[in-house]
N, C-alpha and C positions, 0 to 999 in steps of 0.2 A: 682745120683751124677756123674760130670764125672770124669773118672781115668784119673789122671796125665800122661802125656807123656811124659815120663821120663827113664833114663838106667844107672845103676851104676857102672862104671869102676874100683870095687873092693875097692875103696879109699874113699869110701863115698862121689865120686861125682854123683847127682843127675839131674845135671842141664836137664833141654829141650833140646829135638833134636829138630833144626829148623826143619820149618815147610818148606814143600815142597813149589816152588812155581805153582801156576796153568799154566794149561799146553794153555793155550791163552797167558799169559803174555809176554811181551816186554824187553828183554835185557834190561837192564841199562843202554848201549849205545845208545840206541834210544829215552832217553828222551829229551828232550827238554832242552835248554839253552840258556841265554840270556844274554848280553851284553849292559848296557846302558852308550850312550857315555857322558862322564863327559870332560868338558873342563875346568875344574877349575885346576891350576896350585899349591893349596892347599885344602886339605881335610880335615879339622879340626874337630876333636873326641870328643865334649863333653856329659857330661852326668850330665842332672841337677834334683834334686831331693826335693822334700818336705820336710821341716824340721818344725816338728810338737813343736809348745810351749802351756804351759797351758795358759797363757794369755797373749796372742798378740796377731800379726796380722800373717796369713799366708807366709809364710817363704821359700825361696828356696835356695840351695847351688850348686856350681855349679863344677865339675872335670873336666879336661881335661888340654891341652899345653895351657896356656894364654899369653907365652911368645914366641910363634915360630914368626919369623920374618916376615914381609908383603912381600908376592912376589910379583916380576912384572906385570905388564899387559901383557897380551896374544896378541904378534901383531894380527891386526885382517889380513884376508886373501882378503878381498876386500874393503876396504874403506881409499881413500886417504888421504894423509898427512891434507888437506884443511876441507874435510867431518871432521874429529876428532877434529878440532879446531871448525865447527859449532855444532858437539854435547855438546863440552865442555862449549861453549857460552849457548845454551840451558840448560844444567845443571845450571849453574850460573844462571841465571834468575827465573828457578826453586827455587832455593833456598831462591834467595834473595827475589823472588816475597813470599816466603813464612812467611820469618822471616815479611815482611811487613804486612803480614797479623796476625801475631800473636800480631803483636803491638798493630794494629786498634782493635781485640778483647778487649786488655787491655784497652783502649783508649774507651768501651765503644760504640764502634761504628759497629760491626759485631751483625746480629743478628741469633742467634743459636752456635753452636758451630762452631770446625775447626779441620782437620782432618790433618795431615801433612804426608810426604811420606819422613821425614829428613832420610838421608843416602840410597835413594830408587831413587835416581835421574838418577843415571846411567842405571838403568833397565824403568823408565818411557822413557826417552826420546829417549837413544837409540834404543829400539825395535819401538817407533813410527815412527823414522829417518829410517827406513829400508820401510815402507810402497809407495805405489804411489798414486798417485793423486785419481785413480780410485780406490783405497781399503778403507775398514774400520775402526775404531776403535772406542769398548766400553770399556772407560775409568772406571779405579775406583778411590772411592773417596781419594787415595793416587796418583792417577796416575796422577795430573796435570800438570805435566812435557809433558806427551803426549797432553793434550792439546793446550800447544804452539809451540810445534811441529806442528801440526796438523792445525794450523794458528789461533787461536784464542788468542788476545791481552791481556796483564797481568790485564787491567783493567775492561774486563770482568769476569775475574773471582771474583775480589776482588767486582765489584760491585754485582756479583752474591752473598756473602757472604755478602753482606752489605742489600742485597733487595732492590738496586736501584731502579728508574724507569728504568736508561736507561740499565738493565742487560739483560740477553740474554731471563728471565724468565720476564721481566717488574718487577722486586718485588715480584710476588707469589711466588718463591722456593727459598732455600735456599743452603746454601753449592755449590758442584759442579754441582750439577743435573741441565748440562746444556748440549746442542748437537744441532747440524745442519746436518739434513740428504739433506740437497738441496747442499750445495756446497763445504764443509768440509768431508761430509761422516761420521761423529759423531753421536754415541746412547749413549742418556743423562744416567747415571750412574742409574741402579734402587737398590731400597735398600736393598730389598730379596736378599743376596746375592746368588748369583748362577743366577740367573737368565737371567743376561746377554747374557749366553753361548748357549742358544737356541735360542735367539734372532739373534744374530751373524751367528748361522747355517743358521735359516732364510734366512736373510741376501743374506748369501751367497746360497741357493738355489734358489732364488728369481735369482738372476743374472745367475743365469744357463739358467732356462728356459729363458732367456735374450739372451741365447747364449753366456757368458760370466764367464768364470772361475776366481774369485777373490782371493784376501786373505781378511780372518776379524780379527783384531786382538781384543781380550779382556785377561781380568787379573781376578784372582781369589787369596784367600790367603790360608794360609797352614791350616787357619778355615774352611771356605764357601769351600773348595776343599771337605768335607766331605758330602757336602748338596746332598737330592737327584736330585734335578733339574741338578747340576752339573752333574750330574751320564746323566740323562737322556737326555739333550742338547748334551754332548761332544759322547755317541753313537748314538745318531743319524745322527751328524756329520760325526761318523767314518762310519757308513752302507752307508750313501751314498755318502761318499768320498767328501763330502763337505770341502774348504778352509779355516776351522777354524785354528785360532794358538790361542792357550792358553797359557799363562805363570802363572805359576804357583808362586805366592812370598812367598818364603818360610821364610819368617822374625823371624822365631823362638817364638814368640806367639800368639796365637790367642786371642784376647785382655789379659788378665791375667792368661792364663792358658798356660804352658810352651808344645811345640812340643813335647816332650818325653811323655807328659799325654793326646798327641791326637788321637796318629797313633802308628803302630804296625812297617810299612814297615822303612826301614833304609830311604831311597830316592823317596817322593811325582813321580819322573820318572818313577819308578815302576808301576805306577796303569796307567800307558798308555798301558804296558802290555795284559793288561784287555781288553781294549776296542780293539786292531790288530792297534795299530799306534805306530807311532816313538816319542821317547823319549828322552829328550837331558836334561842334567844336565849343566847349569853352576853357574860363579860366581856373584853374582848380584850387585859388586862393582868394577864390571870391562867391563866397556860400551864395549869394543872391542869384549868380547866374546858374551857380551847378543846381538848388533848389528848384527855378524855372525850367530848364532844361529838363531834370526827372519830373517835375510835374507835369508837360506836357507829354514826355516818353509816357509816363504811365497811363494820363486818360488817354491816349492813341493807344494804347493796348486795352483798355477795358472796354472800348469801344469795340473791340476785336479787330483791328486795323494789323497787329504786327509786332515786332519788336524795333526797336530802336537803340542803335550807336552812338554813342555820346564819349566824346572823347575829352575829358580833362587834362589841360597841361599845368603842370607844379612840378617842384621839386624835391625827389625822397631829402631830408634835412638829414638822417645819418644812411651809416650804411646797411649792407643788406640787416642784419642780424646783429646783438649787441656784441658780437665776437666781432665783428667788421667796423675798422677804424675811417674807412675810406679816403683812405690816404690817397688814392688814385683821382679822385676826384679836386679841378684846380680849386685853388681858394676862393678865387674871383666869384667864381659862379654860386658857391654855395655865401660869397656876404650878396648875390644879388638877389638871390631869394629870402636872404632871413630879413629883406625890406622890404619883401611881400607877405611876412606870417599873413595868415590867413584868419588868425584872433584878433591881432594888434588892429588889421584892417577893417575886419568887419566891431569893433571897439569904438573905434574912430567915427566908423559910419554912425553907430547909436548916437555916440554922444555929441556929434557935428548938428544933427538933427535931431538933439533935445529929447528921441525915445528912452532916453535912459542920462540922468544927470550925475554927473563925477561921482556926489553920494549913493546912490542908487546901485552905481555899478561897484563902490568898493564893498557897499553891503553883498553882491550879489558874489563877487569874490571869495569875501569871506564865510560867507554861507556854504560856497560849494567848497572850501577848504576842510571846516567843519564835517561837513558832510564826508568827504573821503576819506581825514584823519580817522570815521568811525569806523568806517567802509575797512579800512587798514587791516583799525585793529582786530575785527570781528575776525578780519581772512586771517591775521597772522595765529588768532586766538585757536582759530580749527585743527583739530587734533589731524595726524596723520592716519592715514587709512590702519585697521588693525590685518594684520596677516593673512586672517582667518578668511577673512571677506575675498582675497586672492581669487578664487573660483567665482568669485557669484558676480552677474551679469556680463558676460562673457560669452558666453555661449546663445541663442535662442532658445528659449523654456516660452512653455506655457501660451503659445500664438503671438509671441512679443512682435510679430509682422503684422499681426491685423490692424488693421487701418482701416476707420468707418468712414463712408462721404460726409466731406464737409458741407458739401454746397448745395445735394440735391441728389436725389436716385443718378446712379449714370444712367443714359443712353444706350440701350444696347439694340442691334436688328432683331428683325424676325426671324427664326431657323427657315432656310431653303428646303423645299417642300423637297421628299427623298426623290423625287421622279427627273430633278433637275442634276441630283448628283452624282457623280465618276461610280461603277459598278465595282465591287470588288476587286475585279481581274483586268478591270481598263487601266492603262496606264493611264498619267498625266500626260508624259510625252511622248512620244514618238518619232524616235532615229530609224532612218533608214540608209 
């Protein structure tokens, strides 16, 4: 048994002498410290908890300031008066293109469900408004804000959810799993979540050997961030310094299980840590900081520097799916975010500082009303797929894999002259 290491100073104190430290060890001054940069102008402390009943439905309560007042918007550092009036325009459309699709649901006329990104508008469109022509983006199924960014018309999407003929899928898919890699730069949404992020690394390696350093931007949530593909996509990105930007939406649940019962870390920015890249924390209802934030993610990847973490905090405004009421979710928390819409705010901001005057903006309103009513009708007017068509584009026909370089001849080595290589009957390895 072993003796206690222990000395008694007469008083009957017994306690342990600390233990030595080994003589390899590292001062305490030379461990490591880290700093990850938060651009949120508010940092809100809550902590929400399971409240067990014998017979009901699962229950949560929630602590924290519910009543600290909405701060400003963060001027952004590079994007002019004119850019902020187009993100804001983009927002609105987003939204409105959305509420139109909750109708046609009700109406009977969407087939499958509908995923919405309500109070996620500022973080969708702004970080796609920072990309260029020649960059990426894999959208997720909240992020349809970036797809009109990204130029594809509101009645693609709605006919995409209806299984038009004339949708971007003819009719076979449904929801958003839609993309154009020929002239947009879009990879259609896959459902595995996480999977995205390795595609994107792709992507962007593919454009290397192209001779061409890109940005790709994709999204993941504060769920699908724990998946292993996420793991494995975003380091392999960081080893070979590929141009990925991840945004991380940190919406507070992953469909009905609240962020406190997912993760251990305070801030999803932390576990960039992990992989040797940069980390950026901001507000995801304030398009000025999520814009800044991907714009400098992306030229630190076209520079071929790496990818980048960027972790958005907001609130999903409904629940997963429009089958999901979200009753689980308390009340409190969801009126402390609808005083952070992320329209209302960045509205505010225009018209505080005169970029856009009350009339200005109820023209620009009704413009983009206009606009969707047509958007609507055109998708509702789309006949359904005929029958016939069932078989066709289904299969690969005719080289539908070829894929020409965008960017530039690849890279390839010089073949290894034969005198350098393994003979026939030589093995590779050798067990003994």
């Amino acid at each position: 048994m072993a003796r206690k290491n222990s000395k008694s100073n007469g008083k009957g104190d017994t306690r342990p002498k600390s233990a030595a430290p080994p003589a390899d060890a590292q001062p305490t001054s030379d461990l490591r410290t880290y700093s990850i940069p938060d651009y949120r102008l508010e940092k809100p402390e809550f902590t929400i908890s399971q409240v067990c009943k014998d017979d009901g439905p699962v229950c949560y309560e929630i602590r924290g300031d519910l009543d600290a007042p909405v701060p400003p918007l963060r001027p952004s550092k590079y994007l002019q008066p004119q850019q902020c009036v187009e993100i804001y325009r983009w927002m609105l459309l987003n939204r409105k293109m959305e509420q139109a699709l909750e109708n046609l649901y009700k109406q009977g006329k969407v087939v499958g469900g509908v995923y919405f990104g309500l109070g996620q508008e500022g973080c969708s469109c702004a970080s796609a408004y920072a990309l260029r022509q020649e960059d990426w983006l894999g959208p997720m199924i909240r992020n349809q804000g970036s797809l009109l960014v990204k130029g594809f018309p509101p009645r693609d999407i709605m006919m995409q959810y209806m299984a038009k003929a004339g949708s971007p899928t003819f009719g076979k898919d449904a929801s958003s799993h839609l993309g154009d890699i020929e002239e947009r730069h879009v990879c259609a949404p896959i459902s595995t979540l996480g999977d995205l992020i390795p595609v994107l690394a792709g992507v962007c390696l593919g454009a290397r050997l192209q001779g061409r350093n890109i940005a790709a931007l994709t999204y993941i949530g504060d769920g699908g961030q724990s998946t292993g593909v996420t793991y494995e996509g975003l380091n392999f990105a960081a080893v070979q310094k590929l141009g990925l930007v991840l945004i991380v939406e940190n919406n507070l649940w992953g469909y009905s299980t609240p962020a406190d019962m997912q993760f251990c870390v305070k801030d999803l920015a932390e576990r960039a840590l992990a992989y040797g890249i940069p980390g950026v924390i901001v507000d995801g209802t304030d398009a000025c900081q999520v814009y800044d934030a991907t714009h400098e993610a992306c030229e630190r990847a076209r520079r071929g520097e790496g990818p980048t973490l960027i972790e958005a905090k907001m609130m999903r405004m409904k629940g997963h799916a429009i089958h999901d009421a979200a009753a689980y979710v308390p009340k409190p928390l969801f009126e402390y975010w609808r005083k952070r819409d992320p329209i209302a705010r960045l509205e505010n901001f225009l018209l505080e500082r005169k970029w856009l005057s009350p009339e200005q903006n109820q023209g620009l309103i009704d413009e983009v009303d206009r606009q969707l009513e047509a958007e609507r009708e055109a998708a509702v007017a789309s006949p359904m797929p005929d029958p016939a068509t069932t078989p066709q584009n289904v299969y690969c026909e005719n080289g539908c894999h070829t894929m020409k370089p965008k960017y530039g001849v690849p890279r390839v080595r010089e073949a290894v002259p034969d005198s350098t290589q393994l003979k026939t009957s030589e093995a590779a390895v050798h067990l003994r």
